[in-house]
C-alpha positions in Angstrom: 90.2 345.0 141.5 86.6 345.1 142.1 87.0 344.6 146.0 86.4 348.3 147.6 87.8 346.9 151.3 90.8 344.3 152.2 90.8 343.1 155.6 94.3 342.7 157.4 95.2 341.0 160.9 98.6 342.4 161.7 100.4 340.7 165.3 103.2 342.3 165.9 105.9 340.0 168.0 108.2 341.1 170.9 111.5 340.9 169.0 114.2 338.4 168.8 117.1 339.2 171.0 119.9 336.9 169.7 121.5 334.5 172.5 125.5 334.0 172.0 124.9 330.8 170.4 122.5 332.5 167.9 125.1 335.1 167.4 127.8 332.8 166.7 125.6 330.9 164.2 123.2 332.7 161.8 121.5 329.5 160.9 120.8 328.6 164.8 119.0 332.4 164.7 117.2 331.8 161.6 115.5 328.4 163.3 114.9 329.9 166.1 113.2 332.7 164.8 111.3 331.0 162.2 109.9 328.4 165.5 108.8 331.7 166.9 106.8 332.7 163.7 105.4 329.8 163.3 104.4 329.2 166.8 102.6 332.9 167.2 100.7 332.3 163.7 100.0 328.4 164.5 101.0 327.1 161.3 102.9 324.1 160.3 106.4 324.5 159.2 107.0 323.6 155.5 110.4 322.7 154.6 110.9 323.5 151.4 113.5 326.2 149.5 113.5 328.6 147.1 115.1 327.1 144.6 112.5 324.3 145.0 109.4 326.4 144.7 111.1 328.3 141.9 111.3 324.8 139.8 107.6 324.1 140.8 106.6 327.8 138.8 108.3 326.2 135.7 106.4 322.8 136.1 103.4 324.4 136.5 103.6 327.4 133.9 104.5 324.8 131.3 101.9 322.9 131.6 99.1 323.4 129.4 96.1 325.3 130.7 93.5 322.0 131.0 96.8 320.3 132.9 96.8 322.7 135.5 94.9 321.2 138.6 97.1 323.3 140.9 95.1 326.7 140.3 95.5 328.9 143.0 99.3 328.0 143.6 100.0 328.4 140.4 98.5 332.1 140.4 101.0 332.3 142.8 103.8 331.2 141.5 102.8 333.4 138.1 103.3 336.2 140.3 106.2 335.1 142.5 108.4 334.3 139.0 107.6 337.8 137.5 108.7 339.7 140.3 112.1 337.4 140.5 112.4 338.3 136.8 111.5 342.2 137.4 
């Protein structure tokens, strides 16, 4: 709350015309698109769901406070569980 400016890099991609294979199968699209993502931003794909993350919030919001090595991702899945909730 105390920052006065936020600094944002927005790239904005061509978009994603679907082939016929794509098309036909909405999980062929979704890999291709999320390759496309991650090559533009150069980041490493992480294969994990959201039903997995969702169980790491519970792990790490019951823990107790001097058990919680994970800080910063657990900020983040604080924040990530109340708005599912909401």
């Amino acid at each position: 709350m105390c920052q006065f400016v936020n600094v944002l890099d927005v790239e904005v991609l061509p978009p994603h015309v679907p082939s016929a294979a794509e098309q036909a199968d909405p999980a062929l699209y979704a890999a291709n698109v999320r390759e496309e993502y991650r090559t533009a931003s150069g980041l490493p794909l992480v294969e994990q769901s959201q039903t997995e993350f969702i169980a790491l919030c519970k792990v790490q919001n019951s823990r107790k406070p001097q058990q919680n090595v994970w800080k910063k991702p657990a900020k983040t899945c604080q924040k990530l569980c109340a708005a599912k909730r909401a």
